[in-house]
C-alpha positions in Angstrom: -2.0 10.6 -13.2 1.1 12.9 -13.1 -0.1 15.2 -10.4 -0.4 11.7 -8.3 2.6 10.3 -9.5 4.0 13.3 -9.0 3.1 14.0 -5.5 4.3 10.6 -4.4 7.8 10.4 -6.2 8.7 13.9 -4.6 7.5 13.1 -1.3 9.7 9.7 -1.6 12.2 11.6 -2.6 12.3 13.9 0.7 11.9 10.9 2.8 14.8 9.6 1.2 17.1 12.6 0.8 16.3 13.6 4.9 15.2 11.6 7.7 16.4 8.0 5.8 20.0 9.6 4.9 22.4 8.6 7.2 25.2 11.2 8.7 27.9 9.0 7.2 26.4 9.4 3.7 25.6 12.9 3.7 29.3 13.9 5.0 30.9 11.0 2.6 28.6 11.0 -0.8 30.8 12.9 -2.8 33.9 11.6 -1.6 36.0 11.2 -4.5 37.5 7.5 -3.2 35.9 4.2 -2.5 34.1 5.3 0.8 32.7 8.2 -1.0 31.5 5.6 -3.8 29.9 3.3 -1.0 28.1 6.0 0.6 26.6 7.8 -3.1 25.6 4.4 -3.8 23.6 3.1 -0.8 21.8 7.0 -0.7 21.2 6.9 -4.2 19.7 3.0 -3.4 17.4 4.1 -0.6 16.0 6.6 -3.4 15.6 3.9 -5.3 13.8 1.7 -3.0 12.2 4.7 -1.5 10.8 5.9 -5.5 10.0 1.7 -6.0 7.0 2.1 -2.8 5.5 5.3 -4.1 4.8 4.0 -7.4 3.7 0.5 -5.6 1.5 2.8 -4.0 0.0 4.6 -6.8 -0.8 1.2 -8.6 -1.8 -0.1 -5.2 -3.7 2.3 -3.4 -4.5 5.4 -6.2 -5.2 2.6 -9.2 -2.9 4.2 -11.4 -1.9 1.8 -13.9 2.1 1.9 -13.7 3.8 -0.7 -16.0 6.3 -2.7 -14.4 8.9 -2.1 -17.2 8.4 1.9 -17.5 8.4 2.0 -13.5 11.4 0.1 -13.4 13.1 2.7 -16.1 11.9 5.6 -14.1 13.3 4.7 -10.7 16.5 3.5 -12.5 16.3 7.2 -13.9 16.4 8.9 -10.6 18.5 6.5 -9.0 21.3 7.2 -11.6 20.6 11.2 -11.5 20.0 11.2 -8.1 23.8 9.6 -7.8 25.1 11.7 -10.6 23.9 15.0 -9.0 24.9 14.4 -5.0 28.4 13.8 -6.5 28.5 17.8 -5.7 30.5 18.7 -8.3 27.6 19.1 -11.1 26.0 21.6 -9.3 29.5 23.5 -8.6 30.4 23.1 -12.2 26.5 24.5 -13.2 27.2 27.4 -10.1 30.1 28.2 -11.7 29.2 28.4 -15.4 26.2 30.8 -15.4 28.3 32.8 -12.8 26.8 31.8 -9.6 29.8 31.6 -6.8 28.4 34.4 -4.6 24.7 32.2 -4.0 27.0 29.4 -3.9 29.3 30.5 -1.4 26.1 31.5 0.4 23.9 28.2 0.5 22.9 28.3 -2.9 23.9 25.0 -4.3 21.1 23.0 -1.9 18.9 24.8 -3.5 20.1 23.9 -7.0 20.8 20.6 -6.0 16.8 20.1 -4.9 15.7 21.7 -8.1 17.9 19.4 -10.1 16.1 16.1 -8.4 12.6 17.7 -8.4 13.4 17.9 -12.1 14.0 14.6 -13.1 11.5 13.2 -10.5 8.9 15.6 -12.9 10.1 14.2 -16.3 10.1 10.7 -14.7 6.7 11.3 -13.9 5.8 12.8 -17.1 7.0 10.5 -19.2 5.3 7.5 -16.9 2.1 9.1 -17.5 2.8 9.7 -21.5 3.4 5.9 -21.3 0.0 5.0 -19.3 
């Protein structure tokens, strides 16, 4: 069940953090004012929604048995991470503190930023298949 789970969550989770982000919220998301709040919050939403159909799908399609309430936990999981981690400055602050600023400066942060999400989308699954 986690490899399935797995599969589908991440590939959600690319669908919702490329073609279905908007320009508005990938130049506003961690906008430290009310627009910037607006934008996090509707990306962080679509992962949400986006995270809700693949695990539809794997009770749907794959027969995985996904409870309703553990499902609900784990997409409320990544939907607060996700929010928490596109805020940018949890990556800068992680960048920073185990002396990262040259990888940084050089595109490294998208790349830490994508293994922080893959993460959580890998306990989420993890701990939806301890529950199964």
């Amino acid at each position: 069940m986690f490899a399935s789970v797995f599969v589908l969550l991440y590939v959600a989770h690319l669908l919702a953090d490329y073609p279905l982000q908007t320009d508005h919220q990938a130049e506003h998301k961690a906008a430290r004012n009310a627009a910037g709040w607006r934008a996090n919050l509707a990306h962080a939403g679509t992962h949400v929604a986006a995270c809700s159909l693949a695990l539809v799908v794997a009770a749907v399609v794959l027969d995985e048995s996904v409870g309703v309430l553990p499902g609900a936990a784990a997409v409320a999981l990544i939907g607060l991470t996700h929010g928490f981690i596109d805020r940018r400055w949890p990556i800068q602050w992680w960048m920073t503190h185990t002396r990262q600023p040259e990888w940084a400066a050089k595109g490294g942060a998208a790349h830490v930023d994508q293994t922080a999400h893959v993460l959580v989308l890998a306990v989420a699954a993890l701990t939806l298949t301890a529950l199964s």
